[in-house]
C-alpha positions in Angstrom: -6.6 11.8 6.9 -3.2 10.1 6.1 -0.9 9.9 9.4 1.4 12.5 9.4 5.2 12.1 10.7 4.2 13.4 13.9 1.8 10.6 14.3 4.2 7.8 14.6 6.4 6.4 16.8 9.3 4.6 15.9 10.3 1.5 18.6 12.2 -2.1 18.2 10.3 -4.5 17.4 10.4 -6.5 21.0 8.2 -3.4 22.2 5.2 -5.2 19.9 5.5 -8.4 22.4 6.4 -6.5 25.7 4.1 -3.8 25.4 1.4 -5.3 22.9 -1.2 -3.6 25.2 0.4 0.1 25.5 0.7 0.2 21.3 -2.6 -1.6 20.3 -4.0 1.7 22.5 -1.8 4.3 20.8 -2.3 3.2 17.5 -6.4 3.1 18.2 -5.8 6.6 18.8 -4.5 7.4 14.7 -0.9 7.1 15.8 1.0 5.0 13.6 4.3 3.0 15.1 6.8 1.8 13.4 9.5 -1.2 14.5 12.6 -1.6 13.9 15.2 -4.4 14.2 18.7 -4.2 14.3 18.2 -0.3 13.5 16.3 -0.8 10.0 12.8 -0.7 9.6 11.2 -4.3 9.2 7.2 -3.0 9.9 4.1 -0.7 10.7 1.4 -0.7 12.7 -1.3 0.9 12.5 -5.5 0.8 13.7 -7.7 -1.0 11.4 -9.3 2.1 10.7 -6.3 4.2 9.6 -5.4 1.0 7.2 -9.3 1.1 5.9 -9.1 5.1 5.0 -5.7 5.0 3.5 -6.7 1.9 1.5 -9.9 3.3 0.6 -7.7 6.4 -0.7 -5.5 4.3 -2.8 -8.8 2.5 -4.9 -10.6 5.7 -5.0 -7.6 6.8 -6.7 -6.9 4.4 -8.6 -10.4 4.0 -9.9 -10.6 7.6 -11.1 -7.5 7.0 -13.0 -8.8 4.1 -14.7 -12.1 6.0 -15.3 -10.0 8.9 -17.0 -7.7 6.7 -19.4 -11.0 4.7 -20.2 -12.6 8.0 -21.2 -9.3 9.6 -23.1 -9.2 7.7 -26.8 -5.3 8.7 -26.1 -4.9 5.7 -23.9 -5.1 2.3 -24.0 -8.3 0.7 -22.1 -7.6 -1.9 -19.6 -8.8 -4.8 -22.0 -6.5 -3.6 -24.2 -3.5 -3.3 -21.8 -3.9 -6.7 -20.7 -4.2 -7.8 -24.3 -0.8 -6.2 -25.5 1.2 -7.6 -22.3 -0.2 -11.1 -23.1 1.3 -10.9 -26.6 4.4 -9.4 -25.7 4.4 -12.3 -23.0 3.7 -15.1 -25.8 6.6 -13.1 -28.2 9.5 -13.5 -25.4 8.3 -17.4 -24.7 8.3 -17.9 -28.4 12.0 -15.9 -28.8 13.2 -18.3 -25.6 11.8 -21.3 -26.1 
């Protein structure tokens, strides 16, 4: 489950040293926080296990992606991705150098 808006908690970021205890709590119980200095965002907090299921989501993700372009002869495999970057690399150091 990806936190929702309603799971987080938005605080300046001296609440992380004065109440390290109070947050490491909330966040173990799937709230998310996030601090703020000088009114702008500057980070997030969250439990180790919200971080592990999000990331988790992300690679799945990204994974079946790959698997589909792999599979589709429409799209370029990741060999040959990485192939036509590192030429078009080697053409603009040629052109520049």
């Amino acid at each position: 489950m990806v936190p929702s808006i309603s799971d987080m908690d938005i605080r300046p970021v001296s609440d992380l040293r004065n109440r390290f205890a109070e947050i490491a709590d909330y966040v173990q119980g799937g709230h998310t926080v996030i601090f703020t200095r000088n009114g702008y965002g500057c980070m997030v907090t969250m439990s180790f296990e919200t971080y592990k299921r999000l990331n988790n989501a992300v690679i799945d993700e990204l994974n079946r992606v790959d698997s589909l372009c792999e599979n589709d002869p429409r799209h370029y495999t990741r060999d040959e991705s990485l192939e036509i970057l590192k030429e078009r690399r080697n053409a603009r150091r040629k052109v520049h150098a």
